[in-house]
LOMI-91675 format. One record per residue (C-alpha): residue number from 1; chain; x, y, z. Coordinates in steps of 0.05 Angstrom, whole numbers, plus 5000, padded with zeros to 4 digits. Example, Ala and Ser with C-alpha at 12.3 -4.5 7.8 and 13.67 -1.06 7.14 Angstrom:
BEGIN
pt nr:1&kette:A&x:5246&y:4910&z:5156
pt nr:2&kette:A&x:5273&y:4979&z:5143
END
This chain:
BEGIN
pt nr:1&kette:A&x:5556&y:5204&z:5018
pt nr:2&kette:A&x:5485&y:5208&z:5001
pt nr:3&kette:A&x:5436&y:5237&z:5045
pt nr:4&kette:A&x:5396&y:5197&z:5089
pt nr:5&kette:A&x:5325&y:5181&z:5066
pt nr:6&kette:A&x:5281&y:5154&z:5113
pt nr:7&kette:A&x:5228&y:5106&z:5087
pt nr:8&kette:A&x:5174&y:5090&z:5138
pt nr:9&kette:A&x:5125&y:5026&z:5118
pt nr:10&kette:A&x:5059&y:5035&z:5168
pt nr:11&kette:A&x:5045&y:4964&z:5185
pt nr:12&kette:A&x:4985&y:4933&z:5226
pt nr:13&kette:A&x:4966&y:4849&z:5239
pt nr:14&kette:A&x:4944&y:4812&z:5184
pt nr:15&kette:A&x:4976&y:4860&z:5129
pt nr:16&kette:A&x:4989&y:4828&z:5051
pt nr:17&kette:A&x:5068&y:4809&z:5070
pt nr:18&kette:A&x:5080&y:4826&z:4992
pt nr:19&kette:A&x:5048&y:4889&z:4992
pt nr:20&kette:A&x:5116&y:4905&z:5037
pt nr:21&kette:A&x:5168&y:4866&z:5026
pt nr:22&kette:A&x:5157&y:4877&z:4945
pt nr:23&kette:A&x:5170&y:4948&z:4951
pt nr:24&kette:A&x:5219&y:4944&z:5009
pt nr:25&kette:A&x:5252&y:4901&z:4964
pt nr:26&kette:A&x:5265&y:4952&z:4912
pt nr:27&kette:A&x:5265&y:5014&z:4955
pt nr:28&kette:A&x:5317&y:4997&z:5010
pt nr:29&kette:A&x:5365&y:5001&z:4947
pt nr:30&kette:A&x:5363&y:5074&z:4939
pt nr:31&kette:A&x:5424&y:5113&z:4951
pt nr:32&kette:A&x:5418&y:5128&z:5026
pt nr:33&kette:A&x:5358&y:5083&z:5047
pt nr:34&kette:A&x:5344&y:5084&z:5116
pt nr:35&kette:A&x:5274&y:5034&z:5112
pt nr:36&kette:A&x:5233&y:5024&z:5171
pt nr:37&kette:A&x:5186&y:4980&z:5193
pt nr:38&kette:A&x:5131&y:5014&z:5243
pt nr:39&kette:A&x:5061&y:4994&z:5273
pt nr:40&kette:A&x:5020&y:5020&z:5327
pt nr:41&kette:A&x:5045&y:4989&z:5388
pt nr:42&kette:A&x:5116&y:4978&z:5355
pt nr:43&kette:A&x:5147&y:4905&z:5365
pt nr:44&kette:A&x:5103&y:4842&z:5333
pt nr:45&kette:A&x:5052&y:4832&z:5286
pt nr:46&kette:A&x:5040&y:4762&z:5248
pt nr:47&kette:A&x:5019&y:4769&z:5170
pt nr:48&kette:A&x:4981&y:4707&z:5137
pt nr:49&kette:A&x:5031&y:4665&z:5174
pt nr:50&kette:A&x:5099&y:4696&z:5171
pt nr:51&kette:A&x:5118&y:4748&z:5237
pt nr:52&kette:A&x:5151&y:4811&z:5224
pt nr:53&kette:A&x:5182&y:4825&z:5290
pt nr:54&kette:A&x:5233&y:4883&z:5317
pt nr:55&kette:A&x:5180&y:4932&z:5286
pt nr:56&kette:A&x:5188&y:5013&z:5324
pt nr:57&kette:A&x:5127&y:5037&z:5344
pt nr:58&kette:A&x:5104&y:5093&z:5291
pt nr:59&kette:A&x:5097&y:5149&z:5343
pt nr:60&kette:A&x:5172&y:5144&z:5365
pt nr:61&kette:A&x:5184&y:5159&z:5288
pt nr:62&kette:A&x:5197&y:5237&z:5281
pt nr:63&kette:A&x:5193&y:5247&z:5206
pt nr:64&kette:A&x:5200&y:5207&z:5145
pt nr:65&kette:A&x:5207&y:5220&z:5070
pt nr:66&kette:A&x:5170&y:5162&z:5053
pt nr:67&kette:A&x:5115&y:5140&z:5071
pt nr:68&kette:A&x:5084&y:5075&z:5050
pt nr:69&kette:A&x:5029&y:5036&z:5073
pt nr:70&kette:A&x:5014&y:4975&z:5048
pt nr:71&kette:A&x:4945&y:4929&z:5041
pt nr:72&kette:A&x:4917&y:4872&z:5066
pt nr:73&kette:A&x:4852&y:4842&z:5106
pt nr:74&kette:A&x:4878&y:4869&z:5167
pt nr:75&kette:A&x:4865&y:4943&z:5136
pt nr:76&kette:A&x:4793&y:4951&z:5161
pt nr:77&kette:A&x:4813&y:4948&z:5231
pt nr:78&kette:A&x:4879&y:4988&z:5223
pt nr:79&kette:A&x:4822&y:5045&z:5196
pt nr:80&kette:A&x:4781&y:5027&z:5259
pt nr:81&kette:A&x:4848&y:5044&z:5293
pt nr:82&kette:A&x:4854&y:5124&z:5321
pt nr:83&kette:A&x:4918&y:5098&z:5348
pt nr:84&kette:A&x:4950&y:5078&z:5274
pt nr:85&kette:A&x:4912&y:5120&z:5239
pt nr:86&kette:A&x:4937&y:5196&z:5271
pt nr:87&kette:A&x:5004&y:5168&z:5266
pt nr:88&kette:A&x:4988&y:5163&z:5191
pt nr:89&kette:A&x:4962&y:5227&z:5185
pt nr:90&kette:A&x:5012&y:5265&z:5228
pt nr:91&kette:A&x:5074&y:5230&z:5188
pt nr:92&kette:A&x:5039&y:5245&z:5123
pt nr:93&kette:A&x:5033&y:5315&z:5128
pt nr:94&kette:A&x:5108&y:5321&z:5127
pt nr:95&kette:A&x:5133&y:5268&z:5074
pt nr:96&kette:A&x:5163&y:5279&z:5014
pt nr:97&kette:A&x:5122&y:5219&z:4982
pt nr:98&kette:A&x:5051&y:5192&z:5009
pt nr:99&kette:A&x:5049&y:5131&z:4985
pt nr:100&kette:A&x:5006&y:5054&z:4988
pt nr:101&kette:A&x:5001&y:4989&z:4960
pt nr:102&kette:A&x:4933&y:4949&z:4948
pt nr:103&kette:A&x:4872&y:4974&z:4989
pt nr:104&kette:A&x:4932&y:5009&z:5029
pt nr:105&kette:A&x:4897&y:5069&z:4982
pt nr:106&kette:A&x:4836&y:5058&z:5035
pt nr:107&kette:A&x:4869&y:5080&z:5091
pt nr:108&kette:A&x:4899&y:5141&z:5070
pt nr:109&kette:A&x:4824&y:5160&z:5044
pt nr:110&kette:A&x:4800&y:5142&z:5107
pt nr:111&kette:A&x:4859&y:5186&z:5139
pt nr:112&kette:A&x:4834&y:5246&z:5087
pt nr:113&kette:A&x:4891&y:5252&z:5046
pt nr:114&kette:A&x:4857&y:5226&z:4973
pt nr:115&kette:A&x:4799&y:5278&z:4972
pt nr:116&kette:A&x:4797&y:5286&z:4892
pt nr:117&kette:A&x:4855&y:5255&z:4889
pt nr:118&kette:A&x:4859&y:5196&z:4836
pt nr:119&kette:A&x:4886&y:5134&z:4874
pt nr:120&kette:A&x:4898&y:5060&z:4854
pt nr:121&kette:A&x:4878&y:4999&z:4899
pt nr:122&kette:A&x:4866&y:4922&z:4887
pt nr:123&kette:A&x:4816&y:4909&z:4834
pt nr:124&kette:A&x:4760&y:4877&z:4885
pt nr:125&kette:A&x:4756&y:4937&z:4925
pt nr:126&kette:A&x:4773&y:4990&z:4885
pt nr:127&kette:A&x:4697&y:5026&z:4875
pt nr:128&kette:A&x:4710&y:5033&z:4957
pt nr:129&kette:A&x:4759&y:5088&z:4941
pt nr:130&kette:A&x:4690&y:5134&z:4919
pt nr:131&kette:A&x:4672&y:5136&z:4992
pt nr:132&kette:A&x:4727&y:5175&z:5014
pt nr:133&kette:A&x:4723&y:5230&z:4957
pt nr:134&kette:A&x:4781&y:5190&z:4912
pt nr:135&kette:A&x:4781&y:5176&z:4845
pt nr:136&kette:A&x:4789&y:5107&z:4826
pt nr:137&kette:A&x:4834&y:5095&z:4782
pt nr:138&kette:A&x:4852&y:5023&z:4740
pt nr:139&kette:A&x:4921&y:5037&z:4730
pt nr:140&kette:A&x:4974&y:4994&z:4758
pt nr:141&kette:A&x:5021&y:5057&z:4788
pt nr:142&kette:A&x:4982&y:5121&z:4804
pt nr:143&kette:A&x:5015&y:5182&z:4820
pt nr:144&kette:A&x:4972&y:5253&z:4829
pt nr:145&kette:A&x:5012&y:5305&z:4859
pt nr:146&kette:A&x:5053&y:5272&z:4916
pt nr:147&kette:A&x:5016&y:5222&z:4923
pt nr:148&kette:A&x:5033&y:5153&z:4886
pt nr:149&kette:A&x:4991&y:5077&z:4899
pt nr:150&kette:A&x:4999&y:5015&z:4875
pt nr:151&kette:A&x:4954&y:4968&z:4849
pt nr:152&kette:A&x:4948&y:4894&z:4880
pt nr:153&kette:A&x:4995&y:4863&z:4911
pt nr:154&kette:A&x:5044&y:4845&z:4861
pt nr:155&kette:A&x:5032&y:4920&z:4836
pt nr:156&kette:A&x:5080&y:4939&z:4895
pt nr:157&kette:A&x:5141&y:4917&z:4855
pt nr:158&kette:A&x:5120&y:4971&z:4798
pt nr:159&kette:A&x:5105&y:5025&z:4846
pt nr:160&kette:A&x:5173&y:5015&z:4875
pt nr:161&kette:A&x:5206&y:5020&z:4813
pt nr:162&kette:A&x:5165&y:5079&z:4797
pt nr:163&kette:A&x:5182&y:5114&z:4859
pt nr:164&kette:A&x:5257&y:5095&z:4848
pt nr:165&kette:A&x:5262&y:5126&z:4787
pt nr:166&kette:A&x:5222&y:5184&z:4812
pt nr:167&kette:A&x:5280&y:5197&z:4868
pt nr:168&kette:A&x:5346&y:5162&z:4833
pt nr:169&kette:A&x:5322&y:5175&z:4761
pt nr:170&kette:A&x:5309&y:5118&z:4714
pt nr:171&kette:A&x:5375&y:5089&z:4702
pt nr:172&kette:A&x:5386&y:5074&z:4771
pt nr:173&kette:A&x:5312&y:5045&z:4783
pt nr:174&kette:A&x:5335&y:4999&z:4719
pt nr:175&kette:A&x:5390&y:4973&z:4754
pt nr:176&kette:A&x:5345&y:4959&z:4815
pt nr:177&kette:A&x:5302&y:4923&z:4769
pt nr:178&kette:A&x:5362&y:4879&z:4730
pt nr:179&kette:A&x:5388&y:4855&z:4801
pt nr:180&kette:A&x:5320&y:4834&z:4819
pt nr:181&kette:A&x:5317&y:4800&z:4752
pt nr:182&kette:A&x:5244&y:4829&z:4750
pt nr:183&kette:A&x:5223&y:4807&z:4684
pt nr:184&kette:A&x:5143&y:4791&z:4697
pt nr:185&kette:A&x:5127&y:4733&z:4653
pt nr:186&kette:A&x:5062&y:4703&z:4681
pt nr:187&kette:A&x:5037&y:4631&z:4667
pt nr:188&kette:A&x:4971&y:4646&z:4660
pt nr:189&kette:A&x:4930&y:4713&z:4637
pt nr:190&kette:A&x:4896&y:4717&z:4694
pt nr:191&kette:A&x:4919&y:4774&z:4742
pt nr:192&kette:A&x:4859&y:4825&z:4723
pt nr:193&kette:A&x:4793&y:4813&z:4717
pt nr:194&kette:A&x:4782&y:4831&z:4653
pt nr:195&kette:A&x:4836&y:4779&z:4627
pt nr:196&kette:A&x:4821&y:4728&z:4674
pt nr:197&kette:A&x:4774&y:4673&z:4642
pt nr:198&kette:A&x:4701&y:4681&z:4666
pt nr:199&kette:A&x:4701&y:4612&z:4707
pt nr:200&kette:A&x:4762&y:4632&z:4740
pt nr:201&kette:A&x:4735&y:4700&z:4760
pt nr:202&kette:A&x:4670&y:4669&z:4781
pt nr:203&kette:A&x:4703&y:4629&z:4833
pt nr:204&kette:A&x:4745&y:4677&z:4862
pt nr:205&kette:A&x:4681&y:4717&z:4872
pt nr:206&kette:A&x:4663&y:4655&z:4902
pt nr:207&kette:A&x:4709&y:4641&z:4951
pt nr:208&kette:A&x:4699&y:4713&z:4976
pt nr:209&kette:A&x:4631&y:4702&z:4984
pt nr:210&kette:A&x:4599&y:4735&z:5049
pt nr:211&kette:A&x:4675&y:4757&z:5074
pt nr:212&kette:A&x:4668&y:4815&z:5017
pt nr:213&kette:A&x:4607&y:4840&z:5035
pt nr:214&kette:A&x:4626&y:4838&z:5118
pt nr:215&kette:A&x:4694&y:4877&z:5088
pt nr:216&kette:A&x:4650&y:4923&z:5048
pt nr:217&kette:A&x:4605&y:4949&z:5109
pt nr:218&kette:A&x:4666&y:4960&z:5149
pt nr:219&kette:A&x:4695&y:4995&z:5106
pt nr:220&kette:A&x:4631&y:5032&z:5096
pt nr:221&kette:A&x:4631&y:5044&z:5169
pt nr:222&kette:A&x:4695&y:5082&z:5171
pt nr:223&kette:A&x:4671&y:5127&z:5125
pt nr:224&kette:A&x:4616&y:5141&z:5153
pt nr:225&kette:A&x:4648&y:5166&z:5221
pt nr:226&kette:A&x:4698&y:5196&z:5186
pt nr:227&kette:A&x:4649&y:5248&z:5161
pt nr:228&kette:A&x:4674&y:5224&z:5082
END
């Protein structure tokens, strides 16, 4: 019987619902999975819509080998958090894996765990990873040390593979990945920046607009009296 391995996702209101589910997806398939959904204050949260609900509260969680914590626009104020974010650093310091999806990478700089440490995030707000002594990094999977984040979004699907192989070894990650039938074949070349056309780019920037640069001083903020 395979031992247990205890895979804690750190979630907060208004967090990307793919940034978890994609690699909960893959990673409650591992041989022994025990995956866990945690906040704050435990119970509710809502996420662009859908509400993840039955969720423990992260401080009644003694240890975990995993640790993941996903992105979304709810991030800045999970960083504003002391509540969320000691409960990030105290289950850190004793996983196996430290681990994010999207600008999840922000808050474990902001918790002090990426100091020179290269890190991956979502395109739009990677440069942010600087302020907390990271290195940002383009890649879609980044792993330095124990340490391993995930692009954007959809980028969770990778890193959970990655991981997978990293704990089951590749063949079983492979098999993860046939079930899913993940076989990426996008309509359009447009899922980085520097494929997507310049009018499509443009208005994405666009749409952003004055939201970005309100994210962008919070996030500024944090680092600031965080002493990063």
């Amino acid at each position: 019987m395979a031992k247990p391995l205890t895979i804690v996702f750190a979630l907060y209101p208004d967090v990307t619902h793919l940034d978890f589910t994609g690699p909960h997806q893959v990673l409650c398939n591992l041989p022994g999975a025990v995956a866990i959904g945690a906040s704050a204050l435990g119970g509710s949260i809502e996420a662009q819509g859908l509400v993840f609900g039955d969720l423990a509260r992260l401080a009644d969680i003694e240890f975990c080998d995993v640790l993941c914590v996903p992105g979304g626009f709810g991030c800045t104020d999970a960083m504003a958090d002391p509540v969320y974010m000691d409960q990030i650093k105290r289950l850190a310091a004793g996983a196996r894996y430290v681990t994010s999806v999207c600008t999840g990478s922000l808050i474990l700089g902001a918790a002090g765990l990426l100091k020179g440490r290269r890190a991956a995030c979502h395109w739009a707000w990677r440069d942010m990873l600087s302020l907390f002594g990271a290195i940002p990094d383009p890649a879609r999977v980044v792993r330095d040390g124990n340490i391993l984040t995930g692009g954007g979004v959809t980028a969770g699907i990778d890193f959970g593979l990655t991981l997978a192989a990293e704990i089951a070894g590749p063949e079983f990650a492979q098999a993860i990945q046939l079930n899913l039938e993940y076989a990426p074949a996008p309509p359009f070349e447009a899922g980085r920046p520097e494929t997507a056309p310049a009018a499509i780019l443009e208005l994405v920037m666009a749409r952003r607009g004055s939201q970005m640069d309100e994210r962008r001083l919070a996030i500024e903020r944090v680092a600031r009296s965080v002493g990063l």
